[in-house]
N, C-alpha and C positions, 0 to 999 in steps of 0.2 A: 582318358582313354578315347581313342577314336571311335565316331560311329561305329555302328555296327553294319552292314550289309542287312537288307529286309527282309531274304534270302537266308540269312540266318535265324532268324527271328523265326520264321515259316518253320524253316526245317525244323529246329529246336524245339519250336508247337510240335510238331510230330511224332519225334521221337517224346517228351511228355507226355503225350496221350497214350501212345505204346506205353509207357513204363505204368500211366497210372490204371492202365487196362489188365497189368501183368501184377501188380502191389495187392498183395493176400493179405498184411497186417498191417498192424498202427505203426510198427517199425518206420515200413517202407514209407508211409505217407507223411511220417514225422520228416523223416532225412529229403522227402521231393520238398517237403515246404523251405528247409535249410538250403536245398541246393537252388530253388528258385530265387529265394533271397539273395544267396550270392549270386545269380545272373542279373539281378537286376540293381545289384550295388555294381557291377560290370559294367550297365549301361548309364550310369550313375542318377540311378529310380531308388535316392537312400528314402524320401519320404514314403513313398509306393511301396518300400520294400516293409519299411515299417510296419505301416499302416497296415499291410497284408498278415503281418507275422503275428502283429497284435489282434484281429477280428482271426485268424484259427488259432491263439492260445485259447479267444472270448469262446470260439464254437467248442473245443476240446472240453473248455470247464463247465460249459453247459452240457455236455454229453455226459460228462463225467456227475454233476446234480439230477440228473433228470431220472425218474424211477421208470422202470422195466415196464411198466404197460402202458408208458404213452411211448407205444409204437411205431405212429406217423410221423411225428416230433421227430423223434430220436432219427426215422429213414432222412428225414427232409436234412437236417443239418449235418447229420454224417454227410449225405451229398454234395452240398456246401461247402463241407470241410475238403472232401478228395479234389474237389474242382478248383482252388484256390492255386494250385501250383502251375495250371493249365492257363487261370484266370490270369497269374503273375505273370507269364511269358506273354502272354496275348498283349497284355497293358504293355513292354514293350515293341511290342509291333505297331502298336496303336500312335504311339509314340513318334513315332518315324513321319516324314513328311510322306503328305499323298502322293507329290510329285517323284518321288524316289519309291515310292512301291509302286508306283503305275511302271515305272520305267524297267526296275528289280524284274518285276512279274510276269512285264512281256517280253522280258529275254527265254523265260521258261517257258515259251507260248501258248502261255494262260489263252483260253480264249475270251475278246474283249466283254462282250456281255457279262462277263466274270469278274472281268480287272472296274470295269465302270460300277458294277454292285460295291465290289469291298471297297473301291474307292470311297465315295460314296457315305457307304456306312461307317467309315473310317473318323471319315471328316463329318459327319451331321452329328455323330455320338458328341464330343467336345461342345458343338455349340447346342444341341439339345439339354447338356449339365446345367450351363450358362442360363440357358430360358427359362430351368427349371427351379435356379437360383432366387430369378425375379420373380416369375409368378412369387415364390415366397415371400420376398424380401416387400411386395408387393399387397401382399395379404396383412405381412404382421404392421405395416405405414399404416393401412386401415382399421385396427383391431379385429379384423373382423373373427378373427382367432387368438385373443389373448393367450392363453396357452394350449402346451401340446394338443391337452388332450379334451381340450373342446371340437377338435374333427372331429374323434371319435362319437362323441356326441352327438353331433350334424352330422353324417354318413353324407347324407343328399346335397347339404348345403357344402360341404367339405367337397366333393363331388364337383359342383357347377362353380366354384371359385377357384376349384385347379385344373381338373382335365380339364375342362372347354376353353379355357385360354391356353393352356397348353395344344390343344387337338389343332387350335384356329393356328398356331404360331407354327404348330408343326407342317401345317400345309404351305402358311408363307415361303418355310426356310427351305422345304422343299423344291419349291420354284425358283427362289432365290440360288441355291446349290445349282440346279439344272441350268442355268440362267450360265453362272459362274465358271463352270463346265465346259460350256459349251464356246465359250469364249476362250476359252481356254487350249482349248484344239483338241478336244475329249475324242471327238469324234475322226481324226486328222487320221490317214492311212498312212504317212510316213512314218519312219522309224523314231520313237520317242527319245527324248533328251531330258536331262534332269541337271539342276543348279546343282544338287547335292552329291555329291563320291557316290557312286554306285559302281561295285566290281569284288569280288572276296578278294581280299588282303589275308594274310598270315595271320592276321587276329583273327578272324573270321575262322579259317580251320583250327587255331586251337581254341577257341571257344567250342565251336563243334565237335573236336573230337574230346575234350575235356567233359561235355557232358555226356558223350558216349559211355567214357569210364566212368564216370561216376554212377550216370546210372546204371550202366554194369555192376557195377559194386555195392549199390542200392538191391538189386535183384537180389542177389547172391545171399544182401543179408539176411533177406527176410529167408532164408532156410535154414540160417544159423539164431536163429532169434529162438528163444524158450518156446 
């Protein structure tokens, strides 16, 4: 399947947050996690889609063990659980090159202080995974955590062997980003260009209006539901 437009992707977020603002029962949030799966076997996110479908079966069967007076628990993860379908569409947005959403965005005249944030945050999240990798992979070379649940143990020591090489790295990639940026012509008043198709195509509107319908017919269930 062809790219998708970012512009898709955006809208798409929107109208998800509309529906899972509008979703009364477990119906409706079962059938958003079904229908975000198929948008992201669309953008062909079969591992993400997985991956997503399996941690809210894991939150669902925890909701469904957990006894009536842990309260908090149950608030926390139900939340978890409705955010997941929001969470899936965002993951492909995420997806999409920076260069193609800077470009998408400022057709919709985002303003730039706006388009240079998500940019930005787009692009640090991936390499932020990456650092967080190493710190790890860095710690277990060392022993200095044989297993899991020796952090737990050291709270403090667990502490000063991940955040602060994390905190130090995230200020590098910071400058480094700003650095990359800037070279880049971030800052450039001419009309922006992208290596990547940017323009809705007919895939573009039936994806968009397919999820119209659908979650139209998502609504509709939850008042047919017992």
């Amino acid at each position: 399947m062809t790219q998708l437009d970012p512009r898709t992707h955006v809208i798409t977020l929107i109208l998800a947050s509309i529906l899972a603002t509008l979703a009364s029962d477990a119906l409706q949030v079962h059938l958003m996690v079904v229908l975000s799966v198929l948008y992201l076997f669309c953008n062909q996110l079969f591992r993400k889609a997985v991956h997503f479908f399996l941690s809210y079966i894991a939150l669902m069967a925890a909701l469904s063990i957990l006894p009536d007076y842990s309260g908090s628990i149950i608030i926390i993860l139900y939340t978890f659980a409705r955010l997941i379908p929001m969470v899936m569409i965002g993951t492909a947005l995420i997806h999409s090159a920076p260069g193609s959403i800077m470009c998408a965005l400022e057709r919709l005249s985002v303003p730039k202080p706006v388009l240079v944030m998500l940019c930005i945050l787009i692009r640090f999240y991936p390499v932020l995974m990456m650092e967080i990798g190493a710190i790890r992979d860095g710690i277990r070379a060392r022993s200095i955590f044989p297993r899991w649940y020796n952090a737990l143990r050291h709270p403090v020591m667990a502490y000063e062997c991940f955040f602060m090489p994390l905190i130090v790295r995230c200020l590098k990639l910071s400058v480094e980003l700003a650095s990359s940026a800037e070279l880049r012509g971030i800052e450039c008043s001419c009309v922006r260009t992208s290596i990547h198709p940017v323009g809705f195509k007919v895939v573009d509107c039936m994806i968009i209006g397919g999820y119209v319908l659908m979650g139209a017919a998502i609504y509709l269930a939850g008042g047919m539901a017992p």
